[in-house]
C-alpha positions in Angstrom: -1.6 51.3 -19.5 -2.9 47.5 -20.6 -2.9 44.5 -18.5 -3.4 41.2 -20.0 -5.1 39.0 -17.6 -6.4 35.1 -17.6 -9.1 33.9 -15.4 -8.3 31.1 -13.5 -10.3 31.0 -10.4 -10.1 27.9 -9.0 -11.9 25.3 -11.1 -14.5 24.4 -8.5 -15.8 25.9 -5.5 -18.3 25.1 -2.8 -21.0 27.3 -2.2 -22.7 27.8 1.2 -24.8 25.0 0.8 -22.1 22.5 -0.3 -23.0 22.7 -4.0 -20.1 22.6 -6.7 -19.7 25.9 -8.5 -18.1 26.1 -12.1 -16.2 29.1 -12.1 -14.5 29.9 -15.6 -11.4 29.2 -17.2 -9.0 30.0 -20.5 -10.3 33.7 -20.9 -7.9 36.3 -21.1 -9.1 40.2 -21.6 -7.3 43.0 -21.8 -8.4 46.6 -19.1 -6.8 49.2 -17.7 -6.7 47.4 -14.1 -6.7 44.2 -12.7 -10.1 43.1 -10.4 -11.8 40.6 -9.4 -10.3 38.0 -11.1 -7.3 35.7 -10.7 -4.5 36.5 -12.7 -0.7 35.5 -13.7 2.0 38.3 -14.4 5.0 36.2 -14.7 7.4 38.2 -16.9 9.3 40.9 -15.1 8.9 44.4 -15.5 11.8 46.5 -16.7 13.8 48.9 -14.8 17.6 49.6 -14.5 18.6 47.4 -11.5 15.7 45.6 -9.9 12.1 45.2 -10.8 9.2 42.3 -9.4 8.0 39.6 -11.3 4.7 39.2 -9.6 1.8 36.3 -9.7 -1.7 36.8 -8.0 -4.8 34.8 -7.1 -8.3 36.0 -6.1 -11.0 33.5 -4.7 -13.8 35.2 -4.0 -16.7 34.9 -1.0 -18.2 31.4 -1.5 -21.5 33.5 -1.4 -19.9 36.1 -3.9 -18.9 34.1 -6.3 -21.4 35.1 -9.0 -19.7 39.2 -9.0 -16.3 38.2 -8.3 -16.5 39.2 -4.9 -15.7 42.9 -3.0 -11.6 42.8 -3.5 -9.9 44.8 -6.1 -6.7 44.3 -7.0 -4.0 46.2 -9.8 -0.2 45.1 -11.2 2.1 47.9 -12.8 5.4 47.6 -14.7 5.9 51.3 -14.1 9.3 51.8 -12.7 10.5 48.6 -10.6 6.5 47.5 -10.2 3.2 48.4 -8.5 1.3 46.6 -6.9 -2.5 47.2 -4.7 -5.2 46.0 -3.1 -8.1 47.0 -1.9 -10.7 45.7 -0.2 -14.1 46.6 -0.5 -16.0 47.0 3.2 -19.0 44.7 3.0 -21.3 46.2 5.6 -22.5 48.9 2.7 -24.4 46.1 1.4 -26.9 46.5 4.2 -28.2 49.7 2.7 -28.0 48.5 -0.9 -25.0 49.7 -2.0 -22.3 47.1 -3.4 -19.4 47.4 -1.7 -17.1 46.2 -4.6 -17.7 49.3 -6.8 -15.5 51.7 -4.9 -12.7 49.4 -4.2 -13.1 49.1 -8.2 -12.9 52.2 -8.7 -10.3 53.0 -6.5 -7.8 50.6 -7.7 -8.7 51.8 -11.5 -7.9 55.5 -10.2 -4.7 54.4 -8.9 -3.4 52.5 -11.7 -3.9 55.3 -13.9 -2.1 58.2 -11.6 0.6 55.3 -11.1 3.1 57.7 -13.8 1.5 61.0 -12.2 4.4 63.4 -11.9 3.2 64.5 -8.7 2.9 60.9 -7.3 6.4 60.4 -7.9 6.8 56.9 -6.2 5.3 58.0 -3.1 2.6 55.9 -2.5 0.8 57.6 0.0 0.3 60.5 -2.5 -0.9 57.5 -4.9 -3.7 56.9 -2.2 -4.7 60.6 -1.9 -5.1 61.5 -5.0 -6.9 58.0 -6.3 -9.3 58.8 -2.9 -10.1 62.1 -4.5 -11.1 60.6 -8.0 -13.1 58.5 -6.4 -16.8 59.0 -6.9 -18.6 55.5 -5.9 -20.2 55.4 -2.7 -18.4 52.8 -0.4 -15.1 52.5 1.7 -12.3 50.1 1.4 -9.0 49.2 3.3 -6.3 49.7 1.0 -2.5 48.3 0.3 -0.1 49.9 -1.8 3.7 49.0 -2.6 6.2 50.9 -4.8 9.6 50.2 -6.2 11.5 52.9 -7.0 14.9 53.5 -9.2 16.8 53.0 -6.3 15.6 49.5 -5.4 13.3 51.0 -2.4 10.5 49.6 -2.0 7.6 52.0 -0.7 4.5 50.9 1.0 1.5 52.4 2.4 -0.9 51.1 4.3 -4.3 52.1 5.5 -6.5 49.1 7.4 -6.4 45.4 7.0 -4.8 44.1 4.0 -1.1 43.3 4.8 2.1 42.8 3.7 5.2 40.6 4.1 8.9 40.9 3.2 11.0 37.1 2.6 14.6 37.6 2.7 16.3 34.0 3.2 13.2 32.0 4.2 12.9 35.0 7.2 10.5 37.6 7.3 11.9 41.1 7.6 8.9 43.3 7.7 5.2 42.9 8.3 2.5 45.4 8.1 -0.6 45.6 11.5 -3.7 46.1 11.1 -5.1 49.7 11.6 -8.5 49.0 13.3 -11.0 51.1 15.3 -11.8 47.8 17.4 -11.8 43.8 16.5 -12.7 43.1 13.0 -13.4 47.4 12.0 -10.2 48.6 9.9 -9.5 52.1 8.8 -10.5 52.2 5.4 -11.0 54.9 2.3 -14.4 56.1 2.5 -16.9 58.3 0.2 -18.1 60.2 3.5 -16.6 62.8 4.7 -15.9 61.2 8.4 -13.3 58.3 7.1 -9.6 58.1 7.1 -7.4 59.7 4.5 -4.1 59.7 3.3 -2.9 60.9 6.2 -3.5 57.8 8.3 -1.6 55.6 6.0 1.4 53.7 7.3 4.2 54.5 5.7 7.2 52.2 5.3 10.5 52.2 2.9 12.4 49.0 2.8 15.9 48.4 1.1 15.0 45.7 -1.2 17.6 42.8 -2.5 18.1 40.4 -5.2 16.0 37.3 -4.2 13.7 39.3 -1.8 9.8 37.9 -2.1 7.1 40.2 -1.5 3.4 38.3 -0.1 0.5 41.1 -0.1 -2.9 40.1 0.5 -6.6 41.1 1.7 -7.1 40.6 5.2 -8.7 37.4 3.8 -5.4 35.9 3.2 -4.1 36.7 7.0 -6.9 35.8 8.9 -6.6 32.5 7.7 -2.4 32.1 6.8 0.1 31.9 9.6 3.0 33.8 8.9 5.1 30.4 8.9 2.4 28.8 6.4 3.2 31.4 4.0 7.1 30.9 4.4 6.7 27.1 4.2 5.1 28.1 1.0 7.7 30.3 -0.6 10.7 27.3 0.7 8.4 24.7 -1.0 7.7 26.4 -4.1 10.1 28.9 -6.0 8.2 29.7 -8.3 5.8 32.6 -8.0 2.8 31.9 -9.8 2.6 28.3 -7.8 3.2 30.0 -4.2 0.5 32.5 -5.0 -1.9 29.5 -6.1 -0.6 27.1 -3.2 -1.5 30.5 -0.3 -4.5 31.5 -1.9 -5.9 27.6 -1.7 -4.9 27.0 1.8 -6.3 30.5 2.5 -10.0 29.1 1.1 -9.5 26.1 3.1 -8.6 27.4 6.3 -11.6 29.8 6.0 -14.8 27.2 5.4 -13.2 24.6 8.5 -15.2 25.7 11.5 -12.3 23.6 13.6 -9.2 24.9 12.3 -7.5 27.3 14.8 -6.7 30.5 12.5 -5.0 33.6 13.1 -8.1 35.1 13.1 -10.1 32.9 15.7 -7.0 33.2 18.2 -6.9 37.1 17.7 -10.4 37.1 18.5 -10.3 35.1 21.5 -7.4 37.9 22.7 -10.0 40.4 22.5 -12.7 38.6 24.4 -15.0 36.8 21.9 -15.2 33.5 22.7 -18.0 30.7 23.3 -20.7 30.9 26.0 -19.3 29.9 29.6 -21.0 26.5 29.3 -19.0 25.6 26.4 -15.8 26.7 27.7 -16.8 24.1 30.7 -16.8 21.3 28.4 -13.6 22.3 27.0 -14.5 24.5 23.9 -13.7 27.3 22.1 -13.8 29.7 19.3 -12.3 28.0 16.5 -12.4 28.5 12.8 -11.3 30.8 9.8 -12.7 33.4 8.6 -14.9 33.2 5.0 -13.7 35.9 3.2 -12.5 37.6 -0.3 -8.7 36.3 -0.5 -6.2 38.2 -2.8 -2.7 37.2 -3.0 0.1 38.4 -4.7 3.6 37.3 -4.5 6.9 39.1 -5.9 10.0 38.1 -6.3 12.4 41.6 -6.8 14.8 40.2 -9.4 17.7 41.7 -11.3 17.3 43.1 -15.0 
Protein backbone atom coordinates (compact mmCIF):
# COMPACT_ATOMS: atom_id res chain seq x y z
CA UNK A 1 0.00 0.00 0.00
CA UNK A 2 1.34 3.74 -1.08
CA UNK A 3 0.84 6.92 0.71
CA UNK A 4 1.55 10.03 -0.89
CA UNK A 5 2.72 12.53 1.54
CA UNK A 6 3.90 16.44 1.46
CA UNK A 7 6.15 17.92 4.06
CA UNK A 8 4.90 20.82 5.51
CA UNK A 9 6.28 21.26 8.90
CA UNK A 10 5.77 24.45 10.05
CA UNK A 11 7.81 26.90 8.11
CA UNK A 12 9.88 28.14 10.99
CA UNK A 13 10.69 26.88 14.33
CA UNK A 14 12.61 28.00 17.36
CA UNK A 15 15.24 25.94 18.61
CA UNK A 16 16.25 25.81 22.31
CA UNK A 17 18.35 28.62 22.06
CA UNK A 18 15.82 30.92 20.24
CA UNK A 19 17.36 30.49 16.86
CA UNK A 20 15.00 30.26 13.66
CA UNK A 21 15.08 26.80 12.13
CA UNK A 22 14.17 26.34 8.25
CA UNK A 23 12.35 23.20 8.17
CA UNK A 24 11.37 22.10 4.54
CA UNK A 25 8.55 22.60 2.32
CA UNK A 26 6.85 21.42 -1.27
CA UNK A 27 8.35 17.79 -1.16
CA UNK A 28 6.02 15.01 -1.58
CA UNK A 29 7.47 11.17 -1.53
CA UNK A 30 5.76 8.32 -1.83
CA UNK A 31 6.41 5.00 1.27
CA UNK A 32 4.67 2.40 2.60
CA UNK A 33 3.90 4.45 5.91
CA UNK A 34 3.58 7.75 7.07
CA UNK A 35 6.47 9.17 9.86
CA UNK A 36 7.84 11.79 10.98
CA UNK A 37 6.64 14.20 8.83
CA UNK A 38 3.56 16.43 8.47
CA UNK A 39 1.13 15.38 6.04
CA UNK A 40 -2.43 16.14 4.33
CA UNK A 41 -4.84 13.17 3.33
CA UNK A 42 -7.84 15.14 2.33
CA UNK A 43 -9.67 12.82 -0.10
CA UNK A 44 -11.87 10.24 1.54
CA UNK A 45 -11.23 6.69 1.49
CA UNK A 46 -13.85 4.37 -0.05
CA UNK A 47 -16.08 2.07 1.66
CA UNK A 48 -19.83 1.21 1.33
CA UNK A 49 -21.46 3.66 3.92
CA UNK A 50 -18.99 5.64 5.82
CA UNK A 51 -15.22 6.15 5.58
CA UNK A 52 -12.77 9.22 7.24
CA UNK A 53 -11.24 11.81 5.43
CA UNK A 54 -8.33 12.52 7.61
CA UNK A 55 -5.60 15.50 7.82
CA UNK A 56 -2.43 15.23 10.19
CA UNK A 57 0.41 17.41 11.44
CA UNK A 58 3.68 16.46 13.22
CA UNK A 59 6.01 19.14 14.87
CA UNK A 60 8.68 17.62 16.16
CA UNK A 61 10.95 18.29 19.55
CA UNK A 62 12.44 21.80 19.07
CA UNK A 63 15.74 19.82 19.96
CA UNK A 64 14.70 17.06 17.42
CA UNK A 65 14.11 18.77 14.80
CA UNK A 66 17.12 17.66 12.60
CA UNK A 67 15.48 13.55 12.69
CA UNK A 68 12.02 14.44 12.63
CA UNK A 69 11.58 13.74 16.12
CA UNK A 70 10.61 10.10 18.08
CA UNK A 71 6.66 9.99 16.86
CA UNK A 72 5.46 7.76 14.19
CA UNK A 73 2.47 8.07 12.64
CA UNK A 74 0.41 5.89 9.58
CA UNK A 75 -3.08 6.69 7.44
CA UNK A 76 -4.94 3.67 5.63
CA UNK A 77 -7.91 3.74 3.22
CA UNK A 78 -8.42 0.11 3.96
CA UNK A 79 -12.03 -0.43 4.77
CA UNK A 80 -13.59 2.83 6.36
CA UNK A 81 -9.83 4.09 7.37
CA UNK A 82 -6.80 3.47 9.72
CA UNK A 83 -5.29 5.47 11.54
CA UNK A 84 -2.02 5.20 14.40
CA UNK A 85 0.32 6.57 16.36
CA UNK A 86 2.97 5.81 18.08
CA UNK A 87 5.21 7.34 20.17
CA UNK A 88 8.61 6.60 20.51
CA UNK A 89 9.80 6.51 24.59
CA UNK A 90 12.80 8.93 24.74
CA UNK A 91 14.55 7.72 27.82
CA UNK A 92 16.38 4.87 25.42
CA UNK A 93 18.40 7.66 24.24
CA UNK A 94 20.38 7.58 27.52
CA UNK A 95 21.93 4.26 26.53
CA UNK A 96 22.40 5.23 22.85
CA UNK A 97 19.71 3.80 21.28
CA UNK A 98 17.24 6.16 19.28
CA UNK A 99 14.03 5.85 20.43
CA UNK A 100 12.31 6.79 17.05
CA UNK A 101 13.45 3.52 15.24
CA UNK A 102 10.90 1.21 16.95
CA UNK A 103 7.98 3.49 16.85
CA UNK A 104 9.12 3.44 13.04
CA UNK A 105 9.15 0.32 12.77
CA UNK A 106 6.18 -0.39 14.55
CA UNK A 107 3.92 1.82 12.68
CA UNK A 108 5.51 0.36 9.26
CA UNK A 109 4.60 -3.32 10.62
CA UNK A 110 1.12 -2.18 11.26
CA UNK A 111 0.36 -0.62 8.12
CA UNK A 112 1.31 -3.51 6.24
CA UNK A 113 -0.83 -6.32 8.48
CA UNK A 114 -3.66 -3.44 8.18
CA UNK A 115 -5.50 -6.20 5.26
CA UNK A 116 -4.20 -9.30 7.42
CA UNK A 117 -7.01 -11.79 7.41
CA UNK A 118 -6.40 -12.54 10.81
CA UNK A 119 -6.42 -8.91 11.97
CA UNK A 120 -9.73 -8.55 10.66
CA UNK A 121 -10.59 -4.93 11.95
CA UNK A 122 -9.67 -5.76 15.36
CA UNK A 123 -7.12 -3.51 16.28
CA UNK A 124 -5.81 -5.01 19.20
CA UNK A 125 -4.73 -8.03 17.07
CA UNK A 126 -3.28 -5.19 14.75
CA UNK A 127 -1.03 -4.27 17.87
CA UNK A 128 0.06 -7.89 18.62
CA UNK A 129 0.97 -9.00 15.74
CA UNK A 130 2.92 -5.49 14.51
CA UNK A 131 4.71 -5.97 18.30
CA UNK A 132 5.86 -9.29 17.14
CA UNK A 133 7.48 -8.05 13.76
CA UNK A 134 9.08 -5.72 15.56
CA UNK A 135 12.79 -6.13 15.77
CA UNK A 136 14.23 -2.48 16.82
CA UNK A 137 15.25 -2.15 20.20
CA UNK A 138 12.98 0.61 21.90
CA UNK A 139 9.31 0.89 23.39
CA UNK A 140 6.59 3.12 22.34
CA UNK A 141 3.03 4.02 23.53
CA UNK A 142 0.74 3.31 20.81
CA UNK A 143 -2.85 4.41 19.34
CA UNK A 144 -4.78 2.57 17.03
CA UNK A 145 -8.39 3.33 15.43
CA UNK A 146 -10.40 1.10 12.97
CA UNK A 147 -13.49 1.63 11.00
CA UNK A 148 -15.16 -1.25 10.06
CA UNK A 149 -18.04 -2.11 7.32
CA UNK A 150 -20.50 -1.50 9.78
CA UNK A 151 -19.54 2.07 10.61
CA UNK A 152 -17.84 0.92 14.05
CA UNK A 153 -15.22 2.50 14.88
CA UNK A 154 -12.49 0.30 16.83
CA UNK A 155 -9.85 1.60 19.02
CA UNK A 156 -7.10 0.32 21.03
CA UNK A 157 -5.10 1.86 23.24
CA UNK A 158 -1.93 1.10 25.15
CA UNK A 159 -0.20 4.36 27.14
CA UNK A 160 -0.32 8.01 26.37
CA UNK A 161 -1.37 9.01 23.08
CA UNK A 162 -5.18 9.67 23.11
CA UNK A 163 -8.18 10.00 21.45
CA UNK A 164 -11.31 12.08 21.09
CA UNK A 165 -14.83 11.61 19.51
CA UNK A 166 -16.87 15.21 18.33
CA UNK A 167 -20.42 14.58 17.80
CA UNK A 168 -22.31 18.18 17.67
CA UNK A 169 -19.43 20.33 19.08
CA UNK A 170 -19.62 17.61 22.32
CA UNK A 171 -17.26 15.13 23.03
CA UNK A 172 -18.57 11.59 23.35
CA UNK A 173 -15.52 9.48 24.16
CA UNK A 174 -12.07 10.16 25.34
CA UNK A 175 -9.30 7.71 25.87
CA UNK A 176 -6.91 7.87 29.77
CA UNK A 177 -3.72 7.55 30.05
CA UNK A 178 -2.33 4.01 31.05
CA UNK A 179 0.69 5.01 33.28
CA UNK A 180 2.83 3.10 35.81
CA UNK A 181 3.11 6.56 37.80
CA UNK A 182 3.13 10.50 36.58
CA UNK A 183 4.70 10.95 33.25
CA UNK A 184 5.70 6.62 32.79
CA UNK A 185 2.95 5.21 30.18
CA UNK A 186 2.54 1.57 29.25
CA UNK A 187 4.18 1.26 26.12
CA UNK A 188 5.28 -1.66 23.39
CA UNK A 189 8.67 -2.64 24.32
CA UNK A 190 11.53 -4.96 22.68
CA UNK A 191 12.21 -6.47 26.32
CA UNK A 192 10.55 -9.13 27.42
CA UNK A 193 9.15 -7.25 30.74
CA UNK A 194 6.74 -4.52 28.78
CA UNK A 195 3.11 -4.50 28.09
CA UNK A 196 1.49 -6.36 25.28
CA UNK A 197 -1.51 -6.57 23.50
CA UNK A 198 -3.25 -7.65 26.21
CA UNK A 199 -3.13 -4.37 28.19
CA UNK A 200 -4.56 -2.45 25.35
CA UNK A 201 -7.86 -0.57 26.00
CA UNK A 202 -10.33 -1.60 23.94
CA UNK A 203 -13.22 0.53 22.85
CA UNK A 204 -16.02 0.27 19.87
CA UNK A 205 -17.94 3.31 19.19
CA UNK A 206 -21.13 3.70 16.82
CA UNK A 207 -19.86 6.21 14.51
CA UNK A 208 -22.21 8.88 12.58
CA UNK A 209 -22.26 11.09 9.61
CA UNK A 210 -20.49 14.36 10.72
CA UNK A 211 -18.62 12.57 13.71
CA UNK A 212 -14.79 14.16 13.99
CA UNK A 213 -12.19 11.97 15.21
CA UNK A 214 -8.83 14.16 17.11
CA UNK A 215 -5.92 11.52 17.82
CA UNK A 216 -2.73 12.67 18.95
CA UNK A 217 0.69 11.87 20.89
CA UNK A 218 0.58 12.70 24.36
CA UNK A 219 2.32 15.85 23.01
CA UNK A 220 -0.85 17.18 21.75
CA UNK A 221 -2.83 16.54 25.35
CA UNK A 222 -0.44 17.73 27.58
CA UNK A 223 -0.60 20.93 26.08
CA UNK A 224 -4.57 21.05 24.48
CA UNK A 225 -7.58 21.37 26.66
CA UNK A 226 -10.25 19.35 25.61
CA UNK A 227 -12.38 22.63 25.01
CA UNK A 228 -9.35 24.17 22.91
CA UNK A 229 -9.65 21.37 20.60
CA UNK A 230 -13.56 21.73 20.20
CA UNK A 231 -13.21 25.49 19.82
CA UNK A 232 -11.04 24.28 17.03
CA UNK A 233 -13.24 21.91 15.23
CA UNK A 234 -16.44 24.89 15.68
CA UNK A 235 -14.02 27.47 14.24
CA UNK A 236 -12.64 25.58 11.43
CA UNK A 237 -14.65 22.84 9.38
CA UNK A 238 -12.33 21.93 7.52
CA UNK A 239 -9.88 19.13 8.46
CA UNK A 240 -6.64 19.88 7.19
CA UNK A 241 -6.88 23.55 8.92
CA UNK A 242 -8.08 22.12 12.44
CA UNK A 243 -5.28 19.73 12.37
CA UNK A 244 -2.75 22.74 11.46
CA UNK A 245 -4.63 25.28 13.93
CA UNK A 246 -4.25 22.14 17.22
CA UNK A 247 -0.90 21.16 16.23
CA UNK A 248 0.28 25.05 16.33
CA UNK A 249 -1.40 25.88 19.54
CA UNK A 250 -0.02 22.47 20.81
CA UNK A 251 3.82 23.99 19.94
CA UNK A 252 2.92 27.04 21.65
CA UNK A 253 1.43 26.01 24.65
CA UNK A 254 4.53 23.69 25.17
CA UNK A 255 7.67 26.36 24.91
CA UNK A 256 5.47 29.13 27.41
CA UNK A 257 6.93 28.32 30.88
CA UNK A 258 3.63 30.43 32.23
CA UNK A 259 0.84 28.90 30.43
CA UNK A 260 -1.15 26.69 32.81
CA UNK A 261 -1.44 23.30 30.67
CA UNK A 262 -3.12 20.16 31.22
CA UNK A 263 -0.06 18.74 31.90
CA UNK A 264 1.33 21.21 34.62
CA UNK A 265 -2.18 20.99 36.51
CA UNK A 266 -2.01 17.12 36.36
CA UNK A 267 1.29 17.28 37.75
CA UNK A 268 0.53 19.53 40.49
CA UNK A 269 -2.42 16.67 41.43
CA UNK A 270 0.19 14.24 41.86
CA UNK A 271 2.42 16.33 44.06
CA UNK A 272 5.13 17.98 41.88
CA UNK A 273 5.13 21.39 42.46
CA UNK A 274 7.70 24.35 43.33
CA UNK A 275 9.84 24.41 46.50
CA UNK A 276 7.73 25.60 49.66
CA UNK A 277 9.33 29.04 49.42
CA UNK A 278 7.91 29.63 46.17
CA UNK A 279 4.60 28.58 46.91
CA UNK A 280 4.98 31.36 49.84
CA UNK A 281 5.26 34.06 47.36
CA UNK A 282 2.43 32.75 45.48
CA UNK A 283 3.95 30.43 42.75
CA UNK A 284 3.50 27.47 41.11
CA UNK A 285 4.26 24.83 38.57
CA UNK A 286 3.27 26.30 35.44
CA UNK A 287 4.05 25.54 31.80
CA UNK A 288 3.61 22.93 28.87
CA UNK A 289 5.27 20.29 28.18
CA UNK A 290 8.06 20.39 25.00
CA UNK A 291 7.31 17.47 23.26
CA UNK A 292 6.79 15.44 19.70
CA UNK A 293 3.07 16.56 18.76
CA UNK A 294 1.11 14.45 16.25
CA UNK A 295 -2.33 15.32 15.26
CA UNK A 296 -4.75 13.81 13.21
CA UNK A 297 -8.26 14.86 12.67
CA UNK A 298 -11.23 12.74 10.86
CA UNK A 299 -14.24 13.59 9.82
CA UNK A 300 -16.39 10.03 9.21
CA UNK A 301 -18.28 11.06 6.05
CA UNK A 302 -20.78 9.34 3.80
CA UNK A 303 -19.64 7.68 0.37
Amino acid sequence: MTVTISYSYHQQLLSSSGTAIQLPRNKVINMNVIRCCSSLVSNPVLRPELSIRVATRLIPHPKKVDKGGEDAFFVSGYSGGVMAVADGVSGWAEKDVDPAQFSRELMRKASSLVDDEEVNYDPRILVRKAHAATSSTGSATVIVSMLDNNGILKIANVGDCGLRVIRKGQIIFSTFPQEHYFDCPYQLSSEAVSQTYLDATVTSIDSVKGDIIVMGSDGLFDNVFDHEIVSAIKEHKDVEQTAKVLADLAYKHSVDFYYDSPFSIEARNRGLDVPWWKKALGQKLTGGKMDDITVIVGEVVSN
